[in-house]
SERO-4910 file (N, C-alpha, C, O; in steps of 0.05 Angstrom, whole numbers):
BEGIN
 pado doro    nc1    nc2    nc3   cac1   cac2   cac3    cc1    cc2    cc3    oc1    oc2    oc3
  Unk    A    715   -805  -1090    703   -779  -1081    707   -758  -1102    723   -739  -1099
  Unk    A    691   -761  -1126    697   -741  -1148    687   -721  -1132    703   -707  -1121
  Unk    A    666   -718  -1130    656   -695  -1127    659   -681  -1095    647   -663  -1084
  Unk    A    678   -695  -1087    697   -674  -1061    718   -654  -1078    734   -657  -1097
  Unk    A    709   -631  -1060    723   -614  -1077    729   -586  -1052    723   -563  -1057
  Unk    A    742   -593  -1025    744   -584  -1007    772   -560  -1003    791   -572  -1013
  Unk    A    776   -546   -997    800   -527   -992    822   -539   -980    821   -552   -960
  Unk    A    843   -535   -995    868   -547   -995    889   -533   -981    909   -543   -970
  Unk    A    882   -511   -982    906   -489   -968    898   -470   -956    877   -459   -962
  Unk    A    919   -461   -932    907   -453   -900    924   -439   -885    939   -454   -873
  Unk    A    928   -417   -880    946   -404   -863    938   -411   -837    913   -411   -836
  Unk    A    950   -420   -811    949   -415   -788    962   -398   -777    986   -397   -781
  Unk    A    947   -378   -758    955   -346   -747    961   -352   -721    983   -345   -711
  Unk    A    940   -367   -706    950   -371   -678    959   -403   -663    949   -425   -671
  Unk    A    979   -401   -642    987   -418   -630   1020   -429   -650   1042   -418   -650
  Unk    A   1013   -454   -664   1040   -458   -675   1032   -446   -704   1022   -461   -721
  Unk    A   1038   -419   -710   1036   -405   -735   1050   -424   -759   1073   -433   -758
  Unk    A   1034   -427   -778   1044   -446   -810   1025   -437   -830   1005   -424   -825
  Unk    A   1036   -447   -858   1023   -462   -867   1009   -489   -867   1019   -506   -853
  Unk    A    986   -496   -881    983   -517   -883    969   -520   -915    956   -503   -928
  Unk    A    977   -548   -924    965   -558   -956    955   -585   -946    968   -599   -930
  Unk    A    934   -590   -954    913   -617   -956    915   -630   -987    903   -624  -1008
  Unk    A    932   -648   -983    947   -657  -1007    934   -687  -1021    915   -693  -1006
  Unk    A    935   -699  -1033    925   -728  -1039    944   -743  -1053    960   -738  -1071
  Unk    A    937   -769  -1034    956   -793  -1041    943   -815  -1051    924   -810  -1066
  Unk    A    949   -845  -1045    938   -859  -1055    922   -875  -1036    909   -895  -1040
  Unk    A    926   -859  -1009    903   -865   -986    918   -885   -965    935   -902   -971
  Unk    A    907   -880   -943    918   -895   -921    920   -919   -919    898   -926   -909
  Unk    A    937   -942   -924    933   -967   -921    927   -986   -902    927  -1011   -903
  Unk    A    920   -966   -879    912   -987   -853    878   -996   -866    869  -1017   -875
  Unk    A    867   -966   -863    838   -966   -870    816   -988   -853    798  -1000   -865
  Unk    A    821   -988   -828    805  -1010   -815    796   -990   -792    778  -1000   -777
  Unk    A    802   -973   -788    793   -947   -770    764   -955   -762    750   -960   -782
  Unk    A    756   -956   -745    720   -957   -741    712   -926   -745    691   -917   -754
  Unk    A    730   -914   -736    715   -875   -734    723   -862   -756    717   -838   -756
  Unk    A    738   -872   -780    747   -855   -798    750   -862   -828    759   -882   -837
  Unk    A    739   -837   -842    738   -853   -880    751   -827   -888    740   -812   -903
  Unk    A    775   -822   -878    796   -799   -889    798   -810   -914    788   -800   -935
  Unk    A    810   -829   -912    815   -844   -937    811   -843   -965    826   -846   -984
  Unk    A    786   -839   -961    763   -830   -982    780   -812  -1003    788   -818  -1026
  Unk    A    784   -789   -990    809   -774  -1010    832   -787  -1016    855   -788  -1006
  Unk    A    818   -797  -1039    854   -813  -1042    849   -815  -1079    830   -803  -1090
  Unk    A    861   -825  -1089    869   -837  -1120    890   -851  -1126    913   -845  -1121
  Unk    A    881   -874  -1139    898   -887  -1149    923   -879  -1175    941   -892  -1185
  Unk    A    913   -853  -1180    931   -841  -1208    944   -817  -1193    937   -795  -1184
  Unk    A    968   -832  -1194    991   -811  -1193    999   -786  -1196   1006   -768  -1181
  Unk    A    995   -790  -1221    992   -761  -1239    967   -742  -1240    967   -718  -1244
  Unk    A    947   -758  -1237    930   -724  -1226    923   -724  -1204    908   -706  -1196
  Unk    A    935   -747  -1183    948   -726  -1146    968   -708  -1152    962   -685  -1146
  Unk    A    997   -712  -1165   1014   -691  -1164   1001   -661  -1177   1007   -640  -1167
  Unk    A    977   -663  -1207    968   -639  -1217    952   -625  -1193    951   -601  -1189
  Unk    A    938   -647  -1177    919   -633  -1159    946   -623  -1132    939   -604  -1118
  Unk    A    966   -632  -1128    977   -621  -1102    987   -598  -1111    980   -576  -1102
  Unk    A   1013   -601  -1137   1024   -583  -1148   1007   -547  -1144   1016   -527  -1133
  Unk    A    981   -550  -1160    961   -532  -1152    970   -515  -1127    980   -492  -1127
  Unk    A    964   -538  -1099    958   -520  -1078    994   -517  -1066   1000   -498  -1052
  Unk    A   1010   -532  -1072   1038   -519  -1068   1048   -498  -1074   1060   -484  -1058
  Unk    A   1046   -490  -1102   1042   -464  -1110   1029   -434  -1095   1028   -411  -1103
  Unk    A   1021   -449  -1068    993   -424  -1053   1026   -413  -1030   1032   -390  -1022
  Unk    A   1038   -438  -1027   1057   -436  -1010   1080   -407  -1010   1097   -404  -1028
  Unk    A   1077   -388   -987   1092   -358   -995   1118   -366   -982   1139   -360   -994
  Unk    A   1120   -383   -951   1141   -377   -930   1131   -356   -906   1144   -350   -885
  Unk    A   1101   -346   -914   1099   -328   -891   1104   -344   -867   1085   -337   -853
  Unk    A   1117   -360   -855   1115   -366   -825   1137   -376   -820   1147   -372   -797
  Unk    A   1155   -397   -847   1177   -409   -851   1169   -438   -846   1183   -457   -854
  Unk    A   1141   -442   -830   1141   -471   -826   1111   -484   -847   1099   -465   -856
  Unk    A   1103   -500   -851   1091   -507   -865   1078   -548   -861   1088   -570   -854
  Unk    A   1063   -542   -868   1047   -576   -850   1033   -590   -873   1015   -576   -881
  Unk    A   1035   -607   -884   1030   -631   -896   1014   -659   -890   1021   -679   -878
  Unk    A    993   -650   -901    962   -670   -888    949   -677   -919    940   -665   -939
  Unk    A    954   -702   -913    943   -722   -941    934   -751   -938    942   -771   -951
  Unk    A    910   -749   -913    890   -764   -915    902   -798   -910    890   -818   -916
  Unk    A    928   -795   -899    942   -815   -889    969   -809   -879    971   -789   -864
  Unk    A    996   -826   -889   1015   -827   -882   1042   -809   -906   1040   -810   -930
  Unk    A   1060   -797   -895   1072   -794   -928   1087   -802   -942   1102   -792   -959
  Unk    A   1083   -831   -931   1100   -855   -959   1070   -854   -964   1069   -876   -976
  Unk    A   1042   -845   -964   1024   -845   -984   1025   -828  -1008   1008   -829  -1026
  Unk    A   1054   -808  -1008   1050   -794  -1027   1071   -800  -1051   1091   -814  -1050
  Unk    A   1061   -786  -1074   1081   -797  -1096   1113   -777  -1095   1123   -755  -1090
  Unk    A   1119   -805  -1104   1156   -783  -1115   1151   -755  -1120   1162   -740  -1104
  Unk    A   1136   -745  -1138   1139   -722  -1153   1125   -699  -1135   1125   -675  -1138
  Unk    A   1112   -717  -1117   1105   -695  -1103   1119   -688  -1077   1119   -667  -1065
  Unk    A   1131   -713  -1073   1154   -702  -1049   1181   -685  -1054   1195   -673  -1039
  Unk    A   1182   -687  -1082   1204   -677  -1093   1192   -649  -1091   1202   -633  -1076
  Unk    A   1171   -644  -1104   1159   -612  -1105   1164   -595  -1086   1177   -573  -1088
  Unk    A   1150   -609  -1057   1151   -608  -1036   1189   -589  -1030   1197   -566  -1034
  Unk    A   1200   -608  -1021   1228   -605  -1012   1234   -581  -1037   1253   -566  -1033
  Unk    A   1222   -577  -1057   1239   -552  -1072   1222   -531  -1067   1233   -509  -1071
  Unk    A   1188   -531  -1058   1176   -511  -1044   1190   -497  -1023   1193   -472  -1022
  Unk    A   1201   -519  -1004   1219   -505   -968   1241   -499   -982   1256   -488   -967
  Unk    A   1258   -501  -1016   1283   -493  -1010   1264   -464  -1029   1277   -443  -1030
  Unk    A   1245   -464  -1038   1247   -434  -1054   1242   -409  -1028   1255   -389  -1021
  Unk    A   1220   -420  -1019   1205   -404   -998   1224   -412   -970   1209   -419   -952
  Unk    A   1243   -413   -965   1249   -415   -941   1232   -437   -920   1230   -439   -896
  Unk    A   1228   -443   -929   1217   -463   -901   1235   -480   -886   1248   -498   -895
  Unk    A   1233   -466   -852   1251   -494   -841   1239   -514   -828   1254   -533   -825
  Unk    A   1214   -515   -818   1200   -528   -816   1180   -547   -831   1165   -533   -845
  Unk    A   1175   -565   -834   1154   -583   -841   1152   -601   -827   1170   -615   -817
  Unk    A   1116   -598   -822   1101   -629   -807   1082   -641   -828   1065   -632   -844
  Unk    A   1092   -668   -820   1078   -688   -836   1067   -698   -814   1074   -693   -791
  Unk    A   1041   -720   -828   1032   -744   -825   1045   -775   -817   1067   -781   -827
  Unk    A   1030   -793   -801   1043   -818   -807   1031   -837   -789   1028   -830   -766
  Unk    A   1021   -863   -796   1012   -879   -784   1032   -907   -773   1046   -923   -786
  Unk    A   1028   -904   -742   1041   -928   -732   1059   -941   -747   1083   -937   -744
  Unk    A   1049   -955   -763   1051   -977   -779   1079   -964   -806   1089   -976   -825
  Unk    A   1080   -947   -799   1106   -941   -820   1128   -923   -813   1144   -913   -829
  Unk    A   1128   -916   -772   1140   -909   -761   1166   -914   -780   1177   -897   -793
  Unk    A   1174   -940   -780   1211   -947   -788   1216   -933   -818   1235   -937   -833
  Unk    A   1188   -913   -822   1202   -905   -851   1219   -866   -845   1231   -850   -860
  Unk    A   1211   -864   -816   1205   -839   -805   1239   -835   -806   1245   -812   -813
  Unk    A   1253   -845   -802   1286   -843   -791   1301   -824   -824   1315   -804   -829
  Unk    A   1287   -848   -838   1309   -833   -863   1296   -810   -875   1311   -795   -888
  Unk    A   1268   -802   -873   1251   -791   -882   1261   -757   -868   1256   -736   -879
  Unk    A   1272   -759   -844   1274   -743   -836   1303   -731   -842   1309   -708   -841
  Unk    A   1324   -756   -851   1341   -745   -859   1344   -730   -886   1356   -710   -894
  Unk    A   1330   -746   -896   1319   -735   -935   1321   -694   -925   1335   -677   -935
  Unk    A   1307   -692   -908   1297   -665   -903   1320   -649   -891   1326   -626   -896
  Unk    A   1332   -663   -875   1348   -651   -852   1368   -643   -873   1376   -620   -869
  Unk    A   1381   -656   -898   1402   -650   -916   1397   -622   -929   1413   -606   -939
  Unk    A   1366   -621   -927   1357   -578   -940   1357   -566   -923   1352   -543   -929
  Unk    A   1360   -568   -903   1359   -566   -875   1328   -549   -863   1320   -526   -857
  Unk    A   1318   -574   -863   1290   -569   -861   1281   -590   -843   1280   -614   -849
  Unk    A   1272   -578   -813   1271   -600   -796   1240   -603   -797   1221   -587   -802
  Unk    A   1241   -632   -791   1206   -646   -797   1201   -656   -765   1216   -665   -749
  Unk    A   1169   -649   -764   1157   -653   -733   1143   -671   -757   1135   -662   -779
  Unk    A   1143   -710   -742   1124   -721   -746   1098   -718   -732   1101   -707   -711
  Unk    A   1073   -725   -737   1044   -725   -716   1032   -752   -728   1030   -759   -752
  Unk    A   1025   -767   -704   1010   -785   -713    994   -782   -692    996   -769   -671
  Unk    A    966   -803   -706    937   -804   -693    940   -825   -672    938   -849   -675
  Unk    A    943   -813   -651    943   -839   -632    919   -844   -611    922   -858   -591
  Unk    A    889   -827   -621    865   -825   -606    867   -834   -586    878   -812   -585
  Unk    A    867   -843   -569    878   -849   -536    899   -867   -522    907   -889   -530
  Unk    A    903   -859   -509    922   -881   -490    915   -904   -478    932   -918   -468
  Unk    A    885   -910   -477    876   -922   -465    881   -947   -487    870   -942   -508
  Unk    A    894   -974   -487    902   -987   -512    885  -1005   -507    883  -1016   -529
  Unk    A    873  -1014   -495    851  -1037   -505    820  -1020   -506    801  -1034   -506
  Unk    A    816   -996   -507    794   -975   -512    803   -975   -548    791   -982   -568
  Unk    A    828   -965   -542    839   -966   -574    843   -986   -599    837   -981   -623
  Unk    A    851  -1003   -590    846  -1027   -604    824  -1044   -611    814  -1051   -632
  Unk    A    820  -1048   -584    784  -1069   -590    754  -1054   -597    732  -1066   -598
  Unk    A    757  -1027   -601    743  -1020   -601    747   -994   -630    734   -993   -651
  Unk    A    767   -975   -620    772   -959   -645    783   -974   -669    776   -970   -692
  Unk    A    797   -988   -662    819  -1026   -683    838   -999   -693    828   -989   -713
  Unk    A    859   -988   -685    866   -965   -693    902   -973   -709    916   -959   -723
  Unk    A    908  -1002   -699    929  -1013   -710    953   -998   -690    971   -986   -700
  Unk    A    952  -1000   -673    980   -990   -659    986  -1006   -636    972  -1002   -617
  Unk    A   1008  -1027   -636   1009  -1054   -627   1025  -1043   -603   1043  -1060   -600
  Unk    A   1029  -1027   -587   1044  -1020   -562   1008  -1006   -537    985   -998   -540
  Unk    A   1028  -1010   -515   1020   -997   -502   1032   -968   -487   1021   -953   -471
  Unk    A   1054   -967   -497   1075   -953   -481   1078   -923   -495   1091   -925   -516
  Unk    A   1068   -894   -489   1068   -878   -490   1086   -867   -497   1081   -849   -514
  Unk    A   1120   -873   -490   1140   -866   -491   1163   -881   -518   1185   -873   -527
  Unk    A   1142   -910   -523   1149   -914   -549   1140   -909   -569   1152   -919   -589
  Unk    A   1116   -891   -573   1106   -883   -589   1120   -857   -594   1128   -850   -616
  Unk    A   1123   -842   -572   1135   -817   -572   1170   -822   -582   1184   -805   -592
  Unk    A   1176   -850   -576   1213   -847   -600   1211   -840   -620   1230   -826   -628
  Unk    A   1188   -846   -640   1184   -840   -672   1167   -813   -674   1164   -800   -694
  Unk    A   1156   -808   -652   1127   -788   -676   1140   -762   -653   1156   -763   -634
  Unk    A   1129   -747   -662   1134   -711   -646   1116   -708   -637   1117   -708   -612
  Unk    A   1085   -703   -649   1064   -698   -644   1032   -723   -645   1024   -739   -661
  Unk    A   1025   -715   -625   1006   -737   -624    968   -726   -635    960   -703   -635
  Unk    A    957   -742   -640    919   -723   -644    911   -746   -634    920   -768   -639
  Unk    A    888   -741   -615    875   -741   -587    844   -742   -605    837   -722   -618
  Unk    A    827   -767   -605    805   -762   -617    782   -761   -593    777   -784   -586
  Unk    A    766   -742   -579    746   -735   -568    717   -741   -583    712   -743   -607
  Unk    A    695   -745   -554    670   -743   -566    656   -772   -573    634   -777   -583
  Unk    A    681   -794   -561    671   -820   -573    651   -829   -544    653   -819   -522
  Unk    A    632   -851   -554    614   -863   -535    635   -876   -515    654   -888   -526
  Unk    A    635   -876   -488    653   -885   -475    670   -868   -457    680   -880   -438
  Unk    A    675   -846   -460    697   -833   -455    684   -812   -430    661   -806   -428
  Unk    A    704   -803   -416    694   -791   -399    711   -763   -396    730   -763   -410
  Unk    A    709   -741   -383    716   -724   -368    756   -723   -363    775   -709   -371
  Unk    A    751   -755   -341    775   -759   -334    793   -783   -354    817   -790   -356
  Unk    A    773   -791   -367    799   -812   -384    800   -781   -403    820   -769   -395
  Unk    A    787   -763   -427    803   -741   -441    824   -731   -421    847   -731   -429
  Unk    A    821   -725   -402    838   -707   -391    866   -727   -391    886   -721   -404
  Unk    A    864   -750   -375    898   -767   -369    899   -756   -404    915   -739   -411
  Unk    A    883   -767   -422    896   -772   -447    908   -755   -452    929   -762   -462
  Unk    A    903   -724   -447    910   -697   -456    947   -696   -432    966   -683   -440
  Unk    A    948   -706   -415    970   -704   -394    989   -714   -407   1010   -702   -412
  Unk    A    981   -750   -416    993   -764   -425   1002   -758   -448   1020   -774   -454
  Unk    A    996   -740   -467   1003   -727   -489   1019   -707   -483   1036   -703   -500
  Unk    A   1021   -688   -461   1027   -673   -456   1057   -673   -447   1075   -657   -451
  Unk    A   1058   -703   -429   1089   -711   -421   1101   -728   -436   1125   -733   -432
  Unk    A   1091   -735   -451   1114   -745   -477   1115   -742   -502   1122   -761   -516
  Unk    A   1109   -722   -511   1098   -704   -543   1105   -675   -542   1106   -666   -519
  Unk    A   1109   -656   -561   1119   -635   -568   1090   -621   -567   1086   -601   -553
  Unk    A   1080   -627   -575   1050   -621   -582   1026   -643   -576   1029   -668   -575
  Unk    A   1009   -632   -573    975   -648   -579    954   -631   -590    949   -607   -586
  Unk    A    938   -653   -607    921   -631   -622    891   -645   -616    886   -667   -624
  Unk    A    884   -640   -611    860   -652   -593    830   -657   -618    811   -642   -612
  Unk    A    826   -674   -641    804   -674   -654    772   -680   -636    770   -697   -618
  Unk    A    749   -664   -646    721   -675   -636    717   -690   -667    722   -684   -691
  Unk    A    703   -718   -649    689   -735   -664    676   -716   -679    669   -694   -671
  Unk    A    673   -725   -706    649   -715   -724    639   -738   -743    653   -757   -749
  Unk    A    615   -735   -751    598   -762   -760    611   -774   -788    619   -758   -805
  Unk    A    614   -794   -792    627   -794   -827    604   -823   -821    587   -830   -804
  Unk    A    618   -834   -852    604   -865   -863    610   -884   -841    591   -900   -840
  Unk    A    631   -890   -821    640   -913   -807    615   -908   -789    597   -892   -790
  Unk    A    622   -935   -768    606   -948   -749    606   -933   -719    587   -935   -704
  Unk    A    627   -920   -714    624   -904   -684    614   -879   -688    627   -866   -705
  Unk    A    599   -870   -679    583   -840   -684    592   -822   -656    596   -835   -635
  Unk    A    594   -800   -657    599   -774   -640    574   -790   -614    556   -806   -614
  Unk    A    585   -775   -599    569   -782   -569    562   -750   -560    575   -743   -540
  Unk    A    547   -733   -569    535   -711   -554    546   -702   -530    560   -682   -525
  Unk    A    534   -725   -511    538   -722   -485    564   -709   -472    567   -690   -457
  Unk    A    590   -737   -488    611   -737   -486    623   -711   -497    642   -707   -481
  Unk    A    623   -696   -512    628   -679   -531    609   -654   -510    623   -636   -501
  Unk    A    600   -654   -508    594   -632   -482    602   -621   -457    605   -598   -450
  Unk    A    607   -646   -441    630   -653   -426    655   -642   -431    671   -630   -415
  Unk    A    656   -646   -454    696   -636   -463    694   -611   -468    715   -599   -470
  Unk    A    666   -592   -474    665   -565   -479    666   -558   -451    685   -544   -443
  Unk    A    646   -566   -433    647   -556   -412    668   -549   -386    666   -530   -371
  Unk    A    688   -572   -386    701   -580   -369    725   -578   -372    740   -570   -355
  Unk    A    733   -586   -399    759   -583   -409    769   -566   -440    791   -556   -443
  Unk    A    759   -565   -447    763   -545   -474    766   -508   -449    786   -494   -454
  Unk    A    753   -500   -436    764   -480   -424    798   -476   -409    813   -457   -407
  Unk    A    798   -504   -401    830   -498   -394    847   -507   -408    870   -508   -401
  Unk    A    841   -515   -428    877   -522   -447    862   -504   -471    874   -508   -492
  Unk    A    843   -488   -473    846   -467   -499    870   -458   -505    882   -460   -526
  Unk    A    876   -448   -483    903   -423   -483    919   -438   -482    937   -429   -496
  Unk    A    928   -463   -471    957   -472   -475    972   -475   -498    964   -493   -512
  Unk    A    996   -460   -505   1000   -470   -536   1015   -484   -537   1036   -473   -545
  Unk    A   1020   -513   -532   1016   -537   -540    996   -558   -543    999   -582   -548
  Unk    A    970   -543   -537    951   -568   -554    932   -544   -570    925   -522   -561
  Unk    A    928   -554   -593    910   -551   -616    886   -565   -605    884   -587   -594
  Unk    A    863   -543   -611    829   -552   -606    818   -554   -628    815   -532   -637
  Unk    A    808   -577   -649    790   -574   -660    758   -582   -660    751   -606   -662
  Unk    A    739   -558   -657    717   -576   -647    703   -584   -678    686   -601   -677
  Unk    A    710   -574   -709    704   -593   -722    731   -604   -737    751   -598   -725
  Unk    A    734   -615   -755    751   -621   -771    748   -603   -802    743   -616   -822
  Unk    A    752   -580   -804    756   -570   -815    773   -537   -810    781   -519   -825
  Unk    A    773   -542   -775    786   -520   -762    818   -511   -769    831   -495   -755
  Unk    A    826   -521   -785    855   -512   -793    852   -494   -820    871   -486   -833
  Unk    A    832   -490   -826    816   -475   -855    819   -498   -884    820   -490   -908
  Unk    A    820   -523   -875    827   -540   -896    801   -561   -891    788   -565   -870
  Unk    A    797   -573   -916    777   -592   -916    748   -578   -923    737   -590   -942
  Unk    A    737   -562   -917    714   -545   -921    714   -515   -903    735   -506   -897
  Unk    A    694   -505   -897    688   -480   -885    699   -480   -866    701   -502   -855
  Unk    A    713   -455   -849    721   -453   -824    694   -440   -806    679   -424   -818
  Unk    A    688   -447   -779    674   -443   -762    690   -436   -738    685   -413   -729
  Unk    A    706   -450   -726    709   -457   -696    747   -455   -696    757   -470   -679
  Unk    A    765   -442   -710    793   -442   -702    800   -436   -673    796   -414   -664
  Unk    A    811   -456   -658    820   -445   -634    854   -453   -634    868   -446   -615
***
């Protein structure tokens, strides 16, 4: 993706106030997603991900103290030098907060990862993508790689969960359990709408109308779930439209 060349850095004002940096790694290693080519942003060279992150770390003031880390996968996708950067960004600027990334599949790296941080004393909210609860919706169909069914074991490793809306299939009342079920065993939920990329499942209109109508009015205001109706609503990735 040479010629992606999307906004990297992002103040968030309302709900859980941060920063945020859109960083690049060497890309998500599950990569079997049917709904997603995040990935895409990725490189295999080291050294000009750290020139390209370094950049937007530098944007980093401390206005909020907390600060969020999104790099197009997991963050054992990122390099040494940039995690090192990182941890000396929260000790210049004060940060006690940082949220990362992380997929299922590297939960058992989450324990020490958190202690790495906890020693600057900088506490880390993991979020992983766990698009529904529904696990054989999820699996046989999204192939999303997350081998449990159990809500509450997902919730031992991760803090925060994202909720993918808008897929063919979905209804009214399965978003909503999903949004509950996120709700009683997660710190947070951030609720993504489908948006069209290169893979094989496409946005469902219908469905995605539905969730404006019915449900996007009552969990706007709650501040524990994040709405985004596109994926660029955190002011990262391209143009902002729709922050809620």
């Amino acid at each position: 993706m040479n010629d992606f060349n999307p906004n990297r850095y992002a103040v968030i004002h309302e709900k859980n106030p941060r920063e945020i940096v859109m960083l690049r790694g060497k890309g998500c290693s599950w990569r079997r997603c049917r709904f997603c080519d995040y990935h895409l942003d990725s490189s295999p060279e080291e050294e000009a991900n750290f020139l390209l992150n370094k950049e937007q770390l530098q944007k980093v003031t401390g206005a909020y103290h907390k600060l969020e880390v999104i790099n197009s996968g997991s963050f054992v996708d990122l390099d040494e030098p940039t995690l090192a950067l990182i941890e000396e960004v929260c000790q210049k600027q004060q940060i006690c907060q940082a949220h990362f990334e992380c997929h299922w599949r590297h939960r058992d790296a989450i324990a020490n990862f958190r202690k790495r941080f906890f020693a600057l004393g900088v506490e880390l909210k993991i979020k992983t993508g766990v698009e529904t609860f529904d696990p054989l919706f999820r699996e046989s169909y999204l192939d999303k790689g997350i081998d449990t069914d159990n809500p509450a074991e997902i919730a031992a490793y991760f803090d925060e969960a994202c909720l993918l809306f808008g897929i063919p299939g979905q209804t009214v009342e399965s978003m909503e359990k999903d949004i509950q079920i996120g709700l009683a065993h997660f710190e947070r939920v951030c609720v993504n709408i489908m948006q069209e990329n290169l893979k094989p499942i496409k946005p469902d209109p219908k469905v995605i109308a539905a969730f404006t109508r019915e449900l996007y009015p009552k969990y706007m205001e709650n501040c524990r779930v994040d709405i985004l109706m596109e994926n660029t609503a955190f002011g990262v990735g391209g143009v902002v439209e729709h922050a809620k």
